[in-house]
C-alpha positions in Angstrom: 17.4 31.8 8.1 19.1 28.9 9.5 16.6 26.3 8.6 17.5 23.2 9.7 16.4 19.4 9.5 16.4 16.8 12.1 16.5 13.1 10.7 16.5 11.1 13.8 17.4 7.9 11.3 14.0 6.0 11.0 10.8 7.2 8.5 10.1 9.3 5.4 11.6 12.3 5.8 12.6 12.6 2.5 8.7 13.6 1.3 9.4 17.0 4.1 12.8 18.1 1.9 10.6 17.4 -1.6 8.2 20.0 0.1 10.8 22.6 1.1 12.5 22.3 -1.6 9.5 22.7 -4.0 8.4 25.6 -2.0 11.6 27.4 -2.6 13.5 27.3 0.8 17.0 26.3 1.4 17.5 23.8 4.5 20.4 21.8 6.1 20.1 18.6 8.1 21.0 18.2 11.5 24.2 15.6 11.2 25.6 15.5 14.6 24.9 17.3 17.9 27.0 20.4 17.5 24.5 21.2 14.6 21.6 22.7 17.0 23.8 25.7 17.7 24.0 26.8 13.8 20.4 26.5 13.4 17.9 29.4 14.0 14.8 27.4 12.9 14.4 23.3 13.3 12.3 21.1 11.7 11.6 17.5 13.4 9.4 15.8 11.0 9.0 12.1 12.8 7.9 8.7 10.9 7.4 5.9 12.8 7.5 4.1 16.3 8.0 6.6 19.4 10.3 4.0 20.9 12.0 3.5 18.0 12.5 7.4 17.7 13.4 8.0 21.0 16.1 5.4 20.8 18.0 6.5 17.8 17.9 10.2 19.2 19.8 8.4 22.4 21.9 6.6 20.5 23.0 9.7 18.2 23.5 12.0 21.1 20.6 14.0 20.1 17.7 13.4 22.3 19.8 16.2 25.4 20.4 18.7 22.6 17.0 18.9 20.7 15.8 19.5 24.2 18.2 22.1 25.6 17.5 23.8 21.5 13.5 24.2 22.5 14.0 25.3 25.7 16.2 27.6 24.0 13.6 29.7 22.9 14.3 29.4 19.1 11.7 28.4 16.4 10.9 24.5 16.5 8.1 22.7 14.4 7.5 19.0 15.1 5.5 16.9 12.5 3.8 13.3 14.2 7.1 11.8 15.5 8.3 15.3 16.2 5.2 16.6 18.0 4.5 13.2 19.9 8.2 13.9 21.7 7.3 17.1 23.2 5.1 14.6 25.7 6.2 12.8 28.7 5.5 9.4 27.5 4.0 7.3 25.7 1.4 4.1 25.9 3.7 2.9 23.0 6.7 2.5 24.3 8.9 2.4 28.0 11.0 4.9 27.2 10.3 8.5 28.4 9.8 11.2 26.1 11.3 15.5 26.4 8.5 16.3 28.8 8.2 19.9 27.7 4.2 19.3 27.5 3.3 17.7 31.0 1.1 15.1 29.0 1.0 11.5 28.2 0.6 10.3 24.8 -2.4 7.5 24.8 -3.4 4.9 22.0 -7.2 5.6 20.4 -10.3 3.3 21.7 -11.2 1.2 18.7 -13.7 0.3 20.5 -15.7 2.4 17.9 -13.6 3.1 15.0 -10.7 1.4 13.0 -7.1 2.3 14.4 -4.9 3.3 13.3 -6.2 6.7 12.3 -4.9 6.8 9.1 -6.6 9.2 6.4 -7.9 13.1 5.8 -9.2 14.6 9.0 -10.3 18.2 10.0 -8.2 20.6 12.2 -10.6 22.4 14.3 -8.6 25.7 16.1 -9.2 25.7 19.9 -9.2 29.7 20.4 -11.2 30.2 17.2 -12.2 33.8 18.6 -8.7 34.7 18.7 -7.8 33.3 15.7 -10.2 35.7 13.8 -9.2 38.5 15.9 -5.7 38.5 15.1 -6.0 36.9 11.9 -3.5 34.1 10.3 -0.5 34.9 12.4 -2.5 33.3 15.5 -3.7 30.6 13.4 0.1 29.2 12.2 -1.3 28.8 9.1 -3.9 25.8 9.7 -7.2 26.3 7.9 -10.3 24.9 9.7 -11.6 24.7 6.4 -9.5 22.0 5.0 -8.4 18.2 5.4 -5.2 17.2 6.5 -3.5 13.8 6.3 -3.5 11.8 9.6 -2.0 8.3 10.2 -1.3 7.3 14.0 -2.3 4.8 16.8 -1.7 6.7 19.2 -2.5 10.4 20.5 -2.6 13.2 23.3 -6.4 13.3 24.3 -7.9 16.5 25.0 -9.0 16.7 28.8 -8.9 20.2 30.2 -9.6 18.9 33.3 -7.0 16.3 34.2 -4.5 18.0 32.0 -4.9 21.9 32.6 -1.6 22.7 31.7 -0.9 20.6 28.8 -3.9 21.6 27.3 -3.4 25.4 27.2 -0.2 23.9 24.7 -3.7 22.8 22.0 -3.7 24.7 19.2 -5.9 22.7 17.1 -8.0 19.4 18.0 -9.4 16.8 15.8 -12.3 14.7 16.3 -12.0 10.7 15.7 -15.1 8.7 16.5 -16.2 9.9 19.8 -12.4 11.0 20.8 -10.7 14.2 20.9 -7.3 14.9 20.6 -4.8 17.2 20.0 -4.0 17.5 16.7 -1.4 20.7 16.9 0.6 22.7 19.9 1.2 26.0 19.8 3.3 28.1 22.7 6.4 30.1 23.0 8.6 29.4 20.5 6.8 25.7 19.6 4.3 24.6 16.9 3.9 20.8 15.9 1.1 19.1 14.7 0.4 15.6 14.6 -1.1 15.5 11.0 1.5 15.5 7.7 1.6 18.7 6.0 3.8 17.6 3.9 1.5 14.6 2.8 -1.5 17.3 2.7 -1.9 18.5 -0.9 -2.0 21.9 -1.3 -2.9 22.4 2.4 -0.5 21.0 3.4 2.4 23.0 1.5 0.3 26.1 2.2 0.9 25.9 6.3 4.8 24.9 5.8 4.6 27.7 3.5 3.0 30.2 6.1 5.4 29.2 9.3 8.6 29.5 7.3 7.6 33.0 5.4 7.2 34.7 9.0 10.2 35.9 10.3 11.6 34.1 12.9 11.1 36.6 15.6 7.1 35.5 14.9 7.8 32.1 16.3 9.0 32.9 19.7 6.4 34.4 21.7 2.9 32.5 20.7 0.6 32.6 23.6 -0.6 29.3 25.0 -4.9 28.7 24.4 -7.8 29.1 26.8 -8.5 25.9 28.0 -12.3 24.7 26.5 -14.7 21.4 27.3 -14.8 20.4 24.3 -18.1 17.9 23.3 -17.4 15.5 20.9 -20.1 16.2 17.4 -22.7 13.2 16.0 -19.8 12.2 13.7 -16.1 12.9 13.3 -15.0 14.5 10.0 -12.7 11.8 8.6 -13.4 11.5 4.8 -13.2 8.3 2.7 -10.1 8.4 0.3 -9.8 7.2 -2.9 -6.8 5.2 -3.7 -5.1 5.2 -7.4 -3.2 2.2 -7.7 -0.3 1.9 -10.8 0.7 -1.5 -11.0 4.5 -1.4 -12.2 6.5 -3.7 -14.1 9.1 -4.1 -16.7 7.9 -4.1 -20.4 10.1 -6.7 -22.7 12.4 -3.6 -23.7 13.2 -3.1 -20.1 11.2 0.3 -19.5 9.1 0.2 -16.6 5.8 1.2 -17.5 2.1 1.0 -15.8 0.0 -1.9 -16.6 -3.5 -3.6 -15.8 -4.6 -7.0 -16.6 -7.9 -9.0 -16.4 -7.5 -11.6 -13.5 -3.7 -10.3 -13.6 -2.8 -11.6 -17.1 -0.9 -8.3 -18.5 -0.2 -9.2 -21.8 -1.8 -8.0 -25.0 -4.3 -10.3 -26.6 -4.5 -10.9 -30.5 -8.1 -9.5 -32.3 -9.9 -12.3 -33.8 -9.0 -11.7 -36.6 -5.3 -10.7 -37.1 -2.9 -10.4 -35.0 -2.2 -6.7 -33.7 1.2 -5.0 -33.9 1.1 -5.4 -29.6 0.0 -8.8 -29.6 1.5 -10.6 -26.4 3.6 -7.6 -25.8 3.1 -6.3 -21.9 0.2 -3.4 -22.0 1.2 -0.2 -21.3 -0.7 2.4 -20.0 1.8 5.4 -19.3 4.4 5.5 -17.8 4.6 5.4 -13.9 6.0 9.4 -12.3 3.8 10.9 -15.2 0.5 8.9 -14.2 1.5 9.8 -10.2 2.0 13.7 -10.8 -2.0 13.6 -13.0 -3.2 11.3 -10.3 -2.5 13.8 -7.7 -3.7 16.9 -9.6 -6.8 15.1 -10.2 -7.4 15.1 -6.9 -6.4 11.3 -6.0 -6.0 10.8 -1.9 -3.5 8.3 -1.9 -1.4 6.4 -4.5 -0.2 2.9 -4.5 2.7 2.0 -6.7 3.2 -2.1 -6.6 6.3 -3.2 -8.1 4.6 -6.3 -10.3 7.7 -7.5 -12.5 10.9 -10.0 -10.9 14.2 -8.7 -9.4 16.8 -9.7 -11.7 19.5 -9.6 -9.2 18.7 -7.7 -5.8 15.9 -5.8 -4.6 18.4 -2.9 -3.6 21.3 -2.9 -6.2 19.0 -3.8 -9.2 15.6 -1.9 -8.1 14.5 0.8 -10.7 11.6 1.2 -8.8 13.5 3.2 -5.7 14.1 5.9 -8.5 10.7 6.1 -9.5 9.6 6.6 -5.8 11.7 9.2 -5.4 11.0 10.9 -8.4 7.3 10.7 -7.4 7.9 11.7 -4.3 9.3 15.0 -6.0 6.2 15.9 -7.0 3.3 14.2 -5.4 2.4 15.5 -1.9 -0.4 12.6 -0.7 0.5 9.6 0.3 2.5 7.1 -1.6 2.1 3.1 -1.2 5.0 0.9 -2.4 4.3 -2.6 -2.9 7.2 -5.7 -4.1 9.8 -7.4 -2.9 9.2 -6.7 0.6 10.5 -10.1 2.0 14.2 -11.3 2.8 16.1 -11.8 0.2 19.5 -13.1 -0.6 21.7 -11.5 -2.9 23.4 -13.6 -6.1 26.7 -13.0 -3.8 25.4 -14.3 -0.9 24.3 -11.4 1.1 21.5 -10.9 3.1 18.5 -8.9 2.3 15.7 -8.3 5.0 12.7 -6.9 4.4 13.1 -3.9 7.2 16.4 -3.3 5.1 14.4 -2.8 2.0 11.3 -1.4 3.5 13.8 1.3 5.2 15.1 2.1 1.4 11.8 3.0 0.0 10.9 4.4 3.0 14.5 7.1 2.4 13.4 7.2 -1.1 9.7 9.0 -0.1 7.3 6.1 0.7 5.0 6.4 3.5 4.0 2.9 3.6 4.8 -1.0 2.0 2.4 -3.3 0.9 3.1 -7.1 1.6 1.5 -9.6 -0.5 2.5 -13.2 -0.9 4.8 -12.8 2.1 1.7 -12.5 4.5 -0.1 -15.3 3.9 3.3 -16.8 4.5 4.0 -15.5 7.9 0.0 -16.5 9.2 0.5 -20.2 8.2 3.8 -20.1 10.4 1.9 -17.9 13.0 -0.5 -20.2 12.8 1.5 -23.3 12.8 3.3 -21.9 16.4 0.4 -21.6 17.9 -0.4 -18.0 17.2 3.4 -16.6 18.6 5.5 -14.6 17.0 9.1 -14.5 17.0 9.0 -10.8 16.1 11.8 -10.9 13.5 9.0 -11.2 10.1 8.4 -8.6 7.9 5.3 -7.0 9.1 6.5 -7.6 12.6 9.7 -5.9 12.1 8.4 -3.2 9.7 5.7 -2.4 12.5 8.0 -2.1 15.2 10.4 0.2 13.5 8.3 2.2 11.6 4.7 1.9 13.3 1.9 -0.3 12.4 0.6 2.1 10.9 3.4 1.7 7.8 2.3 -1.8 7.4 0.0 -2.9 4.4 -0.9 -6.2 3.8 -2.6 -6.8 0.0 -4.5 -10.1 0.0 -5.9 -11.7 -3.3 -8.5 -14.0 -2.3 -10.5 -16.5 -4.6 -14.1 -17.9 -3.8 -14.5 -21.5 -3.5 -18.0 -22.7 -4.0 -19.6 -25.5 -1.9 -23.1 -27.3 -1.4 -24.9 -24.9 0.8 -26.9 -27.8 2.0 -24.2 -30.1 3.1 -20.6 -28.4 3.7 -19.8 -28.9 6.9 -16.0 -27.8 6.8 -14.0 -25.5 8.7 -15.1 -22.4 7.2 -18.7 -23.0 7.7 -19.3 -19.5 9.9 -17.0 -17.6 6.9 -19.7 -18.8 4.0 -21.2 -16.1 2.3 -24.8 -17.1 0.6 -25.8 -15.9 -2.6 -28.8 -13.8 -2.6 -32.4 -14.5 -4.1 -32.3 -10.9 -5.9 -28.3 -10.6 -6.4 -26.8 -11.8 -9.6 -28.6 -14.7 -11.3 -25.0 -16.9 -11.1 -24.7 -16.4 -7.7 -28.8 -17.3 -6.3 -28.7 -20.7 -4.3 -24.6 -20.8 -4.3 -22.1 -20.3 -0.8 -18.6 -20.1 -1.1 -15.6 -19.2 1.1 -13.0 -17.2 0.1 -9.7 -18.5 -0.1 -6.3 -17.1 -0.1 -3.7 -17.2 -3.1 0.0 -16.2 -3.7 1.9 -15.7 -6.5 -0.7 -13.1 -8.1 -3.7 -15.6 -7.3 -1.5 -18.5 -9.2 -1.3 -20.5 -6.1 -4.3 -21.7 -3.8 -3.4 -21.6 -0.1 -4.9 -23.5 2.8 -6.0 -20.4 4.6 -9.2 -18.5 4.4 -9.0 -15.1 4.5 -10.4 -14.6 7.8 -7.6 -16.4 9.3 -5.6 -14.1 7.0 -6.9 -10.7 7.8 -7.0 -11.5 11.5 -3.7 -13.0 11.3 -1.9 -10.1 9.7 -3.5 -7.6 12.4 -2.1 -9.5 15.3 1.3 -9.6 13.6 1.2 -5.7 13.6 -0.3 -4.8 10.2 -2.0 -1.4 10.0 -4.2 -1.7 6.9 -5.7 -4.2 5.0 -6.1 -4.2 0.6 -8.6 -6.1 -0.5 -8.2 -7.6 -3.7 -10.8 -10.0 -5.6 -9.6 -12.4 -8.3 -12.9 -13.2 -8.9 -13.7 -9.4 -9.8 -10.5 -8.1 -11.2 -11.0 -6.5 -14.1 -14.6 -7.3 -14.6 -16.2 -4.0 -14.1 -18.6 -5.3 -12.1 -18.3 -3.8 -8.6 -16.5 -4.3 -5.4 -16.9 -8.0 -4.1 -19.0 -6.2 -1.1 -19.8 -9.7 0.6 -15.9 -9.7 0.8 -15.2 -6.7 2.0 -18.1 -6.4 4.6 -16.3 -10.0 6.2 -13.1 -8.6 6.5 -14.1 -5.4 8.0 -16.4 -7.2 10.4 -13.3 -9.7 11.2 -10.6 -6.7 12.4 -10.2 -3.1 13.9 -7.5 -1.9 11.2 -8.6 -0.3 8.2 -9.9 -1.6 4.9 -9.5 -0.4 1.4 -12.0 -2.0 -1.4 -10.1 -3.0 -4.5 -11.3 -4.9 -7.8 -13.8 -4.6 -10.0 -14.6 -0.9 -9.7 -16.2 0.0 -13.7 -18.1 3.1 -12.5 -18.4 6.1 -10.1 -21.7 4.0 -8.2 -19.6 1.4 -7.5 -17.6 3.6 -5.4 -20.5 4.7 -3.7 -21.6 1.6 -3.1 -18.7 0.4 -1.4 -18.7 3.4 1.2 -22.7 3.4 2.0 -22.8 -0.8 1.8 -19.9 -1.1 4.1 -17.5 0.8 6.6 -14.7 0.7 4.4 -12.6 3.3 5.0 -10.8 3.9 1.6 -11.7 2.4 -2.1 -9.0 1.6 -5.1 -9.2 1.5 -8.5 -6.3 0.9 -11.3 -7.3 0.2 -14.7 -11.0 3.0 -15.3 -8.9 5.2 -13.6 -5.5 4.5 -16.4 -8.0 4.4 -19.6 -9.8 7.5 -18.2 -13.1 5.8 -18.1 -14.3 7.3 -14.5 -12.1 10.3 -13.0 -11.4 10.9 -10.1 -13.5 14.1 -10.2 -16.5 12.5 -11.2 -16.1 9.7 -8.1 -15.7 12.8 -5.7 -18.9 14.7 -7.3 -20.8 11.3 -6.6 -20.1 10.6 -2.9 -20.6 14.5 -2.3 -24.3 14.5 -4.2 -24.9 11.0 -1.6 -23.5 13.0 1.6 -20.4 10.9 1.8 -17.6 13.3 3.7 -14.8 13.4 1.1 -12.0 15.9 0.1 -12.1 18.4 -2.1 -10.3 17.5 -4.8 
């Protein structure tokens, strides 16, 4: 087989080659345009912004010859980017797309749901009848049975009606609030889906697995589905993911290991009576590919790996974190979160860092999405400041452009700030949240606002963090994580007042973080609020809840979540 690999020069495509290349098969990438002819088998797996991607196949030469290679007949899969192509256009961008599927691409109503769509999703097969009739072979490998990993803005809708043709190219459609969309093609001699396999689990490496162990001659010839009115269910089938986060730094030998702090202080504490052999030395809780690889055994949807210790010289040349991305990419096949040092930066020699240039790195290295912390709050108070325009060349702006909002996490670490509930008048009088006659005895006849910090919650900004949250979606972020200095490390819960504003205050998604110390809590945070994913670090480290037992929990209070 000549299996090869288009990189069109933007997104993780690295994670695709880790899953080939676990699963056994031998590939080649496509370098310039004289490559299509060697391959008999392509693989377009696509990252990012569709203008973005259709630009840098123009500008390589390759946009006319991964055309003229499908409508060669031979084997082609497509994975997000490289299913999104095959259309005609796209609501994202000006720029035209191949036009084999007579189709535009459109961006999700959030009216009724958070977009991007970003999490584990169902794949229901349109010719389900057929499918059982001729068995897996008409099925490519997808298993209505499972959850694959979704993260998009934008989508082919399923109308039979105004799109006869293009429709009979649905293979599979997924169900997102009241939409329907496509959520694989399948005709001739293409199949593409817009989930990740490769960012699937097990699923996922089962499907690649079950296209590229047919022989090619089984990829030429699929027949196009009957086209179906399809009625959208009650309720879509997107689950609520749980998010292992492994904060990362250097210990004082230089090793990077994974720590957790209370309120962020990561040093050993003395006993009361004696000092201990790891007094003031940095805790360590394992070390950072070995807690990925159990974290996604166990069953983890996500990881977050945030980079928590300085740059001595540059956050490329002197960044042992890149290597532990790609070594976890090696071996974890969910989603993986990189968080630190995504700003500009300016080399010791006087060169120029930006923060796409080393958001682009740990994207190469296997990431499939950066986390921007102090930097934020940063770019709202000059949003802010200009009267709410954006000169597009930040880092969330020009992460989101190149890469899709949907690559764009911002991590805020608010504080509360108490006032006189009977007298404050201030600015962020609609923001206060009351403390309630039957809620904790400390908190009964308080308000407070919540206030945004930098600097790991050593610095007080003048920004709450509704004006952050809504700042940092109309900048282009994709996701919000919702830290709480006043409940990291306590054990006490979610701050669910905190979490419920900021998912009342935008249309992106939320992730709960702080203060998990049991699998209720997690529970909590998904029946309490609409939050869409939950995070926990340290009960997760010391093995006080697992994973399992969270999972086991939200299934027994009918809370849709993957198996682990």
């Amino acid at each position: 087989m000549g299996l090869y690999l288009l990189d069109y020069g933007a997104g993780n495509v690295q994670s695709l080659a880790n899953s080939l290349t676990s699963l056994g098969y031998n590939f080649q990438w496509i370098k310039d345009p004289s490559d299509f002819a060697k391959a008999t088998s392509l693989i377009f797996p696509g990252v990012g912004a569709f203008e973005t991607a259709i630009g840098h196949l123009v500008s390589r030469g390759l946009f006319q010859p991964l055309k003229d290679y499908i409508l060669s007949g031979k084997p082609y899969f497509g994975i997000c980017i490289g299913m999104q192509v095959l259309f005609e256009s796209s609501a994202e961008a000006s720029s035209r797309g191949l036009g084999v599927i007579p189709c535009p691409i459109d961006r999700f109503d959030d009216s009724d749901k958070a977009v991007p769509h970003m999490g584990w999703n169902a794949a229901e097969l349109v010719n389900v009848i057929a499918a059982k009739e001729e068995g897996e072979a008409s099925a490519e490998g997808v298993d209505s049975s499972s959850y694959y990993y979704f993260v998009h803005s934008f989508c082919a809708k399923y109308d039979s009606e105004k799109y006869p043709e293009a429709m009979s190219w649905a293979h599979t459609t997924t169900q997102y609030g009241q939409e329907i969309f496509v959520s694989s093609v399948r005709k001739g001699n293409v199949f593409a889906t817009q989930f990740h396999p490769e960012k699937s689990g097990k699923a996922g490496l089962a499907l690649l697995d079950s296209w590229l162990r047919k022989p090619e001659s089984a990829h030429t010839h699929a027949p196009g589905a009957p086209l179906a009115k399809l009625t959208p269910a009650p309720k879509d089938k997107l689950t609520k993911r749980i998010v292992a986060c492994m904060d990362v730094r250097a210990n004082d030998q230089g090793d990077l290991v994974v720590t957790k702090g209370d309120q962020y202080d990561v040093r050993e504490k003395s006993s009361s009576s004696a000092k201990t052999e790891t007094a003031g030395a940095v805790r360590n809780l394992g070390k950072p590919v070995a807690l990925a690889a159990r974290y996604y055994e166990a069953g983890a949807d996500e990881l977050c790996l945030l980079n928590i210790t300085s740059f001595r010289h540059s956050p490329l040349h002197d960044q042992p974190m890149l290597a532990v991305v790609r070594a976890a990419a090696e071996c974890v096949f969910v989603p993986l979160t990189i968080g630190g040092g995504i700003k500009d930066t300016v080399d010791p020699d006087g060169t120029k860092r930006s923060a796409l240039e080393v958001a682009g790195a740990y994207f190469r290295a296997g990431a499939d999405k950066v986390s921007i912390g102090s930097e934020a709050v940063y770019a709202v108070e000059r949003f802010r400041e200009a009267g709410f325009k954006s000169d597009g060349t930040g880092a969330i702006e020009s992460i989101a452009h190149a890469y899709g909002r949907q690559a764009v996490v911002v991590s805020i670490d608010p504080r509360r700030v108490y006032v006189d509930p009977s007298t404050y008048d201030g600015p962020y009088k609609a923001e206060l949240i009351h403390g309630k006659p039957d809620g904790p005895e400390n908190e009964r006849g308080k308000a407070w606002w919540y206030q945004c910090t930098v600097s790991g919650g050593r610095e007080s900004r003048p920004l709450s963090v509704v004006q952050l949250a809504q700042g940092v979606e109309a900048l282009g972020a994709g996701e919000i994580l919702v830290n709480s200095i006043d409940r990291d490390g306590t054990g006490l819960g979610f701050d669910l007042d905190l979490v419920n504003l900021i998912k009342k205050s935008v249309k992106i998604p939320v992730v709960a973080s702080s203060g998990a110390g049991s699998a209720q809590h997690f529970v909590d945070a998904f029946t309490q609020t609409n939050v869409e994913a939950a995070l926990a670090a340290g009960i997760f480290h010391r093995e006080e809840v697992r994973i399992s037992e969270v999972k086991d929990l939200m299934k027994a209070a009918s809370i849709n979540v993957r198996d682990s």
